[in-house]
C-alpha positions as CSV (number, residue, x, y, z in Angstrom):
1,X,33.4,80.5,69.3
2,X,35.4,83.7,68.3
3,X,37.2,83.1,65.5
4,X,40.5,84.0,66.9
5,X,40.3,81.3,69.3
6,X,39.8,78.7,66.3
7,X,43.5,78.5,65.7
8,X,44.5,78.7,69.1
9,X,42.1,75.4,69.4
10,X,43.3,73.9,66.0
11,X,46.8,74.1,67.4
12,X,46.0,71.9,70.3
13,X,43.7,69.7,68.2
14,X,40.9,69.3,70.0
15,X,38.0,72.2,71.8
16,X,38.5,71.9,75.4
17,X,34.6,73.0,76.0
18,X,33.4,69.8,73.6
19,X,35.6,67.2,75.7
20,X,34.9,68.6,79.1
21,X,31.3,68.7,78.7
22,X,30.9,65.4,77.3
23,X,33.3,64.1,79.8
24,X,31.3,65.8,82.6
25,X,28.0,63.8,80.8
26,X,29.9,60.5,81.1
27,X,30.9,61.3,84.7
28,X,27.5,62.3,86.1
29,X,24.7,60.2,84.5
30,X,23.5,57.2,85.6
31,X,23.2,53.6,83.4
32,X,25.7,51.1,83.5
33,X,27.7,52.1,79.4
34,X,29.5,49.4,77.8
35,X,33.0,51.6,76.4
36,X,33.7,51.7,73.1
37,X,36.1,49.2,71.9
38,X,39.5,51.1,70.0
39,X,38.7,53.6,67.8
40,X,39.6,53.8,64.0
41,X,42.3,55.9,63.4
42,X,41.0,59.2,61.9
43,X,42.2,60.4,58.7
44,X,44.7,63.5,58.5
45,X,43.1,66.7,59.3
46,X,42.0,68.8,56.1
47,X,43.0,71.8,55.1
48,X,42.0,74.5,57.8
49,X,41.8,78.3,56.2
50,X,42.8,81.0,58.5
51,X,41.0,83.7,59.6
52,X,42.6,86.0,57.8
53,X,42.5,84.4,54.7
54,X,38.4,84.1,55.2
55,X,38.7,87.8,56.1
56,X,40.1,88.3,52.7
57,X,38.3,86.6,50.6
58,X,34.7,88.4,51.9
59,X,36.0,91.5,51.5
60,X,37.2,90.3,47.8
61,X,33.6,89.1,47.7
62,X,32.0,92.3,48.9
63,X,34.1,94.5,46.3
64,X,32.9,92.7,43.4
65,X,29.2,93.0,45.0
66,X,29.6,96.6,44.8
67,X,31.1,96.8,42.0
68,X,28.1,94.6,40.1
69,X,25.7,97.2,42.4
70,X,27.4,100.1,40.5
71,X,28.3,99.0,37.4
72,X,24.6,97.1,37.0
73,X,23.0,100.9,38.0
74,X,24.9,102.2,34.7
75,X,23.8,99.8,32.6
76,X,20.0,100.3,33.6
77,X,21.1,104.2,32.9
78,X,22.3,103.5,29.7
79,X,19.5,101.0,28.7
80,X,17.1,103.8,29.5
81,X,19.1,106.1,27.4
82,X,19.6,103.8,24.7
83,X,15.4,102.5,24.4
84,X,14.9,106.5,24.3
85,X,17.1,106.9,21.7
86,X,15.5,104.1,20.0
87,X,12.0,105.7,20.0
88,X,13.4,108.3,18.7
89,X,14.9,106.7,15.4
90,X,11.4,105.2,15.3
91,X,9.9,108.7,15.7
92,X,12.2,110.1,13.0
93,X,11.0,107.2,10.6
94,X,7.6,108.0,11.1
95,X,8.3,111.2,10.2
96,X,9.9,110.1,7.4
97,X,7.4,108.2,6.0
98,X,4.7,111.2,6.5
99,X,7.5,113.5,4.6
100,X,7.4,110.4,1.4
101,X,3.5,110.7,1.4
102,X,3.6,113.9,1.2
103,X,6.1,114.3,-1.1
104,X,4.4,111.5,-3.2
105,X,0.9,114.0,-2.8
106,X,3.1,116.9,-4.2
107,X,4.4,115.1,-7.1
108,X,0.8,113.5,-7.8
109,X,-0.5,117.4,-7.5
110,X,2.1,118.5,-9.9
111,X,1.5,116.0,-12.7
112,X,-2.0,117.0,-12.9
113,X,-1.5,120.6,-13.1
114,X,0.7,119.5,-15.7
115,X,-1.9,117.5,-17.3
116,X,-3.8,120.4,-16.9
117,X,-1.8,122.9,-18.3
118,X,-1.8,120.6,-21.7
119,X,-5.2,120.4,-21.5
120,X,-5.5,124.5,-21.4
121,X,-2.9,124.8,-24.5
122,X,-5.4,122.1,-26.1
123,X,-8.6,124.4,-25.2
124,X,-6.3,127.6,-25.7
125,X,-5.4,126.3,-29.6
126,X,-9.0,124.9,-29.7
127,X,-10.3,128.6,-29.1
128,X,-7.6,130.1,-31.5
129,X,-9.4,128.2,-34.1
130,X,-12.5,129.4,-33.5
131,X,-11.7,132.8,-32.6
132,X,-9.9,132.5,-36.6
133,X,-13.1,131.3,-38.1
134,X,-15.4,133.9,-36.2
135,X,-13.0,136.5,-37.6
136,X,-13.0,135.1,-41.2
137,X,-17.1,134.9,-41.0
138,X,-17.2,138.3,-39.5
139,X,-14.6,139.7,-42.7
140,X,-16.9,137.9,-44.9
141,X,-19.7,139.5,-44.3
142,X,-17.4,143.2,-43.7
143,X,-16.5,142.4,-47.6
144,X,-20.2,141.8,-48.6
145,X,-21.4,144.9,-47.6
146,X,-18.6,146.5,-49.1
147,X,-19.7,145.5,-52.5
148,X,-23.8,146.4,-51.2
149,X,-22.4,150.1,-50.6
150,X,-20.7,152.6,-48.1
151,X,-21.3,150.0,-45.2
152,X,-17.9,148.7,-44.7
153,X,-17.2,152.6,-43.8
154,X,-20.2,152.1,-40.8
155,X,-18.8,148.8,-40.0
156,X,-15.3,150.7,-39.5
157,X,-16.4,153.2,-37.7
158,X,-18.5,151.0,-35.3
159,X,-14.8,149.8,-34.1
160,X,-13.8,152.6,-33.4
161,X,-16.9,155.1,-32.8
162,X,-15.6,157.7,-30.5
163,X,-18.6,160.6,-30.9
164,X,-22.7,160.5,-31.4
165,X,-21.9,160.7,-35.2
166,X,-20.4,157.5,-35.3
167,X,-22.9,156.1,-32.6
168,X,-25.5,157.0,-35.0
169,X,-23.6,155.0,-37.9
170,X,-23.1,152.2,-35.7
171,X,-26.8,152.0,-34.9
172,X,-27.5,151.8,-38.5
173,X,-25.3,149.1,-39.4
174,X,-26.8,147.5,-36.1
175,X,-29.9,147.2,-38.2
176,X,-28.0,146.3,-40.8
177,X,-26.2,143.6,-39.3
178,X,-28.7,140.4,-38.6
179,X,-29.2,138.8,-35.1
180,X,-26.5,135.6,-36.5
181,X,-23.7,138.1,-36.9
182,X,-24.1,139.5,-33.5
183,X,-23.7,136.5,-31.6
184,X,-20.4,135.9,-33.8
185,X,-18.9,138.8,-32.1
186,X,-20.3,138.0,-28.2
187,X,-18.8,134.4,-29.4
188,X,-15.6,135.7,-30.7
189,X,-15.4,137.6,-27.2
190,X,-16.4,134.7,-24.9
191,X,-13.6,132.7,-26.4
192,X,-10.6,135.4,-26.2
193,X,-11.4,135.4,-22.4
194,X,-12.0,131.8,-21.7
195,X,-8.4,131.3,-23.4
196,X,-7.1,133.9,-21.2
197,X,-8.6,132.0,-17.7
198,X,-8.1,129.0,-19.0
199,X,-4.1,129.6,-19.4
200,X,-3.8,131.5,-16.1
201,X,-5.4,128.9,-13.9
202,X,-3.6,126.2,-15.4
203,X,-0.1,128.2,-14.9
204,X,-0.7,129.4,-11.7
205,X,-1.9,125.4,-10.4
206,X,1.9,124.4,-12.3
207,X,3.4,127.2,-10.3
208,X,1.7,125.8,-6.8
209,X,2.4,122.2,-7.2
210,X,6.1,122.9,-8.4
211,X,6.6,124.9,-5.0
212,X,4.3,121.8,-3.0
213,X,6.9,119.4,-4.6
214,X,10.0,121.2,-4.0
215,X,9.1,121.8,-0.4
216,X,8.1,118.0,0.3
217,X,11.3,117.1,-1.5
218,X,13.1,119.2,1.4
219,X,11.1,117.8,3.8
220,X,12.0,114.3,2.9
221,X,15.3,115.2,2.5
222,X,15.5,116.5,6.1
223,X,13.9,113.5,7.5
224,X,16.4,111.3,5.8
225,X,18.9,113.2,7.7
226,X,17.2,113.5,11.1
227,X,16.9,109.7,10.7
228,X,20.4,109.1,10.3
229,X,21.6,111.3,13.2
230,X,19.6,109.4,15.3
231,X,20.4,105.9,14.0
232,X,24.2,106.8,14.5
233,X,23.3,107.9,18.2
234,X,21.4,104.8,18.9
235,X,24.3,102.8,17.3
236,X,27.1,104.7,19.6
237,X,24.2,103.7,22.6
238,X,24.2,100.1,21.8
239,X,27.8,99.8,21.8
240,X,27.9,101.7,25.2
241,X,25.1,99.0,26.8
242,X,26.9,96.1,25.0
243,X,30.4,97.2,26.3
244,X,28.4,97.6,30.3
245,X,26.8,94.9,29.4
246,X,30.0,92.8,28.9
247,X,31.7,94.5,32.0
248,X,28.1,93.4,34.3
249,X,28.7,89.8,33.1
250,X,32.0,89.5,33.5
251,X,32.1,91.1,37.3
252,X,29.2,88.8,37.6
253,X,31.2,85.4,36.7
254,X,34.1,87.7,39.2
255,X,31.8,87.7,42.0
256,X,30.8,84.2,41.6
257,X,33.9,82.8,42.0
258,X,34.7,85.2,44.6
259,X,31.5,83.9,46.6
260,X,32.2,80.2,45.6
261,X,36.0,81.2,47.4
262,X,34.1,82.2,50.6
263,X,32.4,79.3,50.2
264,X,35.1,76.7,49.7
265,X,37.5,78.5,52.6
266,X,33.8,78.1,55.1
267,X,33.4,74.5,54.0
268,X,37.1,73.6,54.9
269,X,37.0,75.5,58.0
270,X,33.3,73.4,58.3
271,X,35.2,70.3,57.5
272,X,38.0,70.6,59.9
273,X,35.8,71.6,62.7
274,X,33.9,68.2,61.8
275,X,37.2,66.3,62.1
276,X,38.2,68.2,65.2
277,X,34.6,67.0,66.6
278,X,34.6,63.4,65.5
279,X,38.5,63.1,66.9
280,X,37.5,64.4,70.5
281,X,34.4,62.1,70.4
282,X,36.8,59.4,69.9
283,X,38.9,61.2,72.4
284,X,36.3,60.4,75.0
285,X,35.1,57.6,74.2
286,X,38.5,56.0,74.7
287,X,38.4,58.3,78.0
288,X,35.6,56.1,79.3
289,X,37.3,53.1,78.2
290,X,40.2,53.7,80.7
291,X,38.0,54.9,83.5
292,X,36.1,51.8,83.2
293,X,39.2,49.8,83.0
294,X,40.8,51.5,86.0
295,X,37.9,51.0,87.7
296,X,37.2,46.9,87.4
297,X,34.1,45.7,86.5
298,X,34.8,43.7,83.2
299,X,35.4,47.0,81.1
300,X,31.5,48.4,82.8
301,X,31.5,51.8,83.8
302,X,29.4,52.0,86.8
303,X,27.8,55.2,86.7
304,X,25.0,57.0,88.2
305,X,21.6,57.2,87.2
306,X,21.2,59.2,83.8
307,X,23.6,57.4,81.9
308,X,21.7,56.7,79.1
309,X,22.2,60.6,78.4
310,X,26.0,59.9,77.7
311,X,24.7,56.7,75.0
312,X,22.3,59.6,73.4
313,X,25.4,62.5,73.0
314,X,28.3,60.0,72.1
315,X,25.7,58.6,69.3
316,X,24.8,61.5,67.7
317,X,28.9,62.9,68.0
318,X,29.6,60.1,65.8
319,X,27.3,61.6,63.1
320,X,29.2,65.0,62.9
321,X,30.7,64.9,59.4
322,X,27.3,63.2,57.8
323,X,25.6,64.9,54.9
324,X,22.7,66.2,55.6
325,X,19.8,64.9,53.2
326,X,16.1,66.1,54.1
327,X,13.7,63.6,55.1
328,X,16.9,61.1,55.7
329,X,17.9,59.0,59.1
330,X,16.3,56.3,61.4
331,X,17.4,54.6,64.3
332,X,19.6,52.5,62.8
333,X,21.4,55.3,60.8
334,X,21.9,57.7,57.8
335,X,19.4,56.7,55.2
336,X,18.9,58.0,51.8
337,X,16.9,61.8,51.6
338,X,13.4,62.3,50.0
339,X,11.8,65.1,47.3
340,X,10.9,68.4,49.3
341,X,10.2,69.8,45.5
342,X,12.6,73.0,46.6
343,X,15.5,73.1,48.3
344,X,16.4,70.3,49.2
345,X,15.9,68.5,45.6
346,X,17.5,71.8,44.5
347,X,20.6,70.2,46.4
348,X,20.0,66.5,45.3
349,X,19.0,65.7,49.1
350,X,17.4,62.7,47.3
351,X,20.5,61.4,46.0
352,X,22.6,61.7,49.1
353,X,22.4,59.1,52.8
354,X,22.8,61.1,55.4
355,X,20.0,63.3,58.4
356,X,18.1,66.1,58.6
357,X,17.7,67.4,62.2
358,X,15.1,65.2,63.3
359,X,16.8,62.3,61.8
360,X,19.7,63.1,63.7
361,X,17.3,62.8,66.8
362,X,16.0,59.7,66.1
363,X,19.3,58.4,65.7
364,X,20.9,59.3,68.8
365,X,17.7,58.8,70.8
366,X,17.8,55.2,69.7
367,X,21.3,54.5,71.0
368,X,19.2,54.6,74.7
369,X,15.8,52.8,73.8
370,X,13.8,55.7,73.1
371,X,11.9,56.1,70.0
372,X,11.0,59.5,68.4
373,X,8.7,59.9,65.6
374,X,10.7,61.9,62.6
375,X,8.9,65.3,63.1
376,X,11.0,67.5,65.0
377,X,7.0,69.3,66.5
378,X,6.0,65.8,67.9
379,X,9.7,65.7,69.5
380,X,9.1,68.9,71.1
381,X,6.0,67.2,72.9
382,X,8.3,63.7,74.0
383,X,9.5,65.0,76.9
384,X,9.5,67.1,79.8
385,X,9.4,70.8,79.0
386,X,12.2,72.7,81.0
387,X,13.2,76.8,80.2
388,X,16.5,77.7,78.6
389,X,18.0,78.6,82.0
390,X,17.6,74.7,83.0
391,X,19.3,73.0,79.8
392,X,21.1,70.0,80.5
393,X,23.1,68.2,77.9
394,X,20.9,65.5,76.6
395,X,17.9,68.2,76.1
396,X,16.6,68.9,72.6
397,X,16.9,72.2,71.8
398,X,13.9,73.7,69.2
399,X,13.9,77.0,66.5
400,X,10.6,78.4,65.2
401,X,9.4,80.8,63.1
402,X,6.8,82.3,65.3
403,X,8.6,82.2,68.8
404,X,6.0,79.0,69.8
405,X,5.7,75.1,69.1
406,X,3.1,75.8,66.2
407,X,6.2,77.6,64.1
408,X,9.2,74.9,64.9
409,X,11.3,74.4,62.0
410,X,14.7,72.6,63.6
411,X,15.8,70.6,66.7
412,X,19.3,70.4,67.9
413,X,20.9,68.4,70.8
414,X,22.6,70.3,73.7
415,X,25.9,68.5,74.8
416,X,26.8,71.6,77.5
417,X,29.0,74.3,78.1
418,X,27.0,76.7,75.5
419,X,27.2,73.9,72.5
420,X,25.1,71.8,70.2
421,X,25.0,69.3,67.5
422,X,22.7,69.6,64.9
423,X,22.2,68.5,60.9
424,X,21.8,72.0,60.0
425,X,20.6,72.7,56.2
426,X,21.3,71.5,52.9
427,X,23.9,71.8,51.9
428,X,25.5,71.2,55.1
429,X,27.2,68.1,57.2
430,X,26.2,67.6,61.0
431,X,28.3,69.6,62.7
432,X,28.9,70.9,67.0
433,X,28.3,74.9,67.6
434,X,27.2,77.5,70.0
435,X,24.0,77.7,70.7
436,X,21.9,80.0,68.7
437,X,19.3,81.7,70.7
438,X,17.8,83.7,67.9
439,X,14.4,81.9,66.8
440,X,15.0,79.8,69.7
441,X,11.7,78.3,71.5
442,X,12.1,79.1,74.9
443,X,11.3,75.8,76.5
444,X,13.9,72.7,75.4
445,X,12.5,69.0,76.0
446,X,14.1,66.8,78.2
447,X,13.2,62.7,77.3
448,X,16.2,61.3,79.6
């Protein structure tokens, strides 16, 4: 039905296509039907939302879906931004830690070239020493030839022998001079230039691992404030994510509600078409009472052949309002739902008395004699198979998920002029509408 006729309809309290094709059932089928006795008095209609007001609320709905889509795009922006950042700090701290070893190998290099350059003033005052006693053997024995003769004067000008005169001098105190001697001047030698090496190694190693240390010191020192850079970006990051984050949940909880406000504003609009349903059932059911009384018989309708069909619709009419509960109804009734372990537990169908489709079938199918088995596939096989362009009210309608009877899911009941009843979902109440054809099997079964 268009939903600007649902006022229109809600104004006049009843649907004029319901009553006329259910009074058109009564008038043509064919048992003898007992009328119902007086109906009890319905309770005030619900609340019934209007259009516009449904209108409003989706779009409300559909804002705050975008506005989730968008804002929730951001936040996977700025958690992206914010884990890069965070590698980074971690980066920076690696770095960091390689600057402290190194630093810690500088320092380590620097104490021992300290430690070394002890140890070379040790040696370098060790050599001293025996530089001092080579020089006091070697002036001993200058003063003992002095008192043997003019040898000092050879031993002079060996120093400093610049012509072949002195050469020849030195050569003679050579031979003076014995082999011991000798090697106390080579040793006296040996030990000036080992004290020489020994303190320039030792200061140029100081001087390398002072300027190692100083740099690693820097290097530490810029590492320290790399890592804080980036620890104050990824700290301005995580504020950012936690204030989208904060926004996303709260348009979340928005949307919710705005959702559960479609929701509640269907259900009432559900509800009130229920009501409408079950008051034009009763509407014609008291109908057939006064045809049957106008026309004799001991309150018997006398009717023509296919009554039982008018039994089968006015039945299942007086389930529109009925939870549904999966796995629930018999012939005698609603009847308590079973565990599906999905859906249906998810909505407590186990808890609640009510139908699922085929329930629903079995129900109103009993009313006239006929017994279904509670399997809306086996239904499809109970009766005559007729196309779509041949419904009748009475016929079962069937929905599948492949187009064919091995896919059928749900089974309705056609009451004419376009509409059904069905126990639709969890979730749901038994209810009349249009006809669906999409997913629709295109054979219905006719039992009556």
């Amino acid at each position: 039905m268009a939903a600007g006729s649902v006022g229109r309809l809600a104004a006049r309290g009843r649907r004029p296509g319901v009553r006329l094709a259910a009074l058109a059932v009564v008038g043509a089928v064919g048992l003898q039907v007992v009328p119902a006795g007086p109906a009890a008095a319905l309770p005030p209609p619900p609340p019934n939302p209007s259009n516009s007001s449904i209108t409003a609320a989706q779009a409300q709905a559909a804002a705050k879906a975008g506005q989730v889509g968008q804002l929730t795009s951001q936040l996977s922006a700025a958690e992206a931004a914010l884990q890069r950042l965070q590698d980074d700090v971690e980066l920076k701290q690696e770095n960091a830690n390689k600057a402290l070893v190194d630093l810690q190998t500088a320092e380590d290099a620097a104490a021992r070239a300290r430690r070394d350059v002890a140890a070379a003033r040790v040696a370098a005052n060790a050599a001293g020493g025996a530089i001092d006693q080579l020089r006091a053997r070697v002036d001993q024995f200058a003063a003992g030839s002095f008192e043997q003769g003019a040898a000092l004067g050879s031993v002079t000008a060996y120093f400093n022998a610049s012509s072949t005169k002195d050469l020849l001098e030195r050569q003679l105190l050579l031979n003076d001079i014995s082999g011991s001697e000798l090697n106390i001047l080579d040793q006296m030698q040996q030990a000036r230039t080992e004290k020489a090496n020994a303190d320039s190694l030792a200061r140029a190693a100081l001087i390398t691992a002072q300027a190692k240390q100083a740099a690693a010191d820097r290097a530490k020192q810029a590492a320290d404030a790399a890592i804080a850079t980036a620890q104050t970006a990824e700290r301005s990051a995580a504020a950012q994510t936690a204030q989208l984050q904060a926004q996303q949940t709260s348009l979340r909880q928005q949307l919710i509600s705005a959702q559960a406000n479609v929701a509640d504003l269907k259900a009432q609009r559900q509800q009130y078409l229920n009501w409408l349903a079950q008051k034009q059932a009763e509407e014609i059911a008291a109908a057939a009472a006064a045809r049957g009384r106008s026309h004799g018989g001991g309150g018997v309708i006398s009717v023509a052949a296919h009554g039982s069909v008018a039994v089968v619709i006015r039945r299942a009419l007086s389930a529109v309002g009925t939870i549904y509960a999966w796995g629930g109804g018999n012939a005698d009734g609603p009847t308590r739902g079973i565990h599906d372990g999905g859906t249906a537990d998810a909505f407590g169908d186990f808890n609640k008395i009510g139908f699922d489709c085929s329930g629903l079938m079995v129900y109103a199918f009993a009313g006239a004699g006929v017994r279904l088995a509670h399997f809306s596939g086996y239904q499809y096989d109970a009766g005559q198979h007729v196309p779509l362009s041949q419904i009748q009210p009475g016929d079962m309608l069937f929905y599948s998920s492949n187009g064919g009877p091995s896919g059928i899911h749900h089974v309705t009941l056609y009451i004419g002029n376009g509409q059904m009843i069905e126990a639709y979902a969890s979730g749901t109440t038994v209810r009349v509408t249009s006809v669906r054809y999409g997913g629709i099997v295109p054979y219905a079964s006719r039992v009556l």
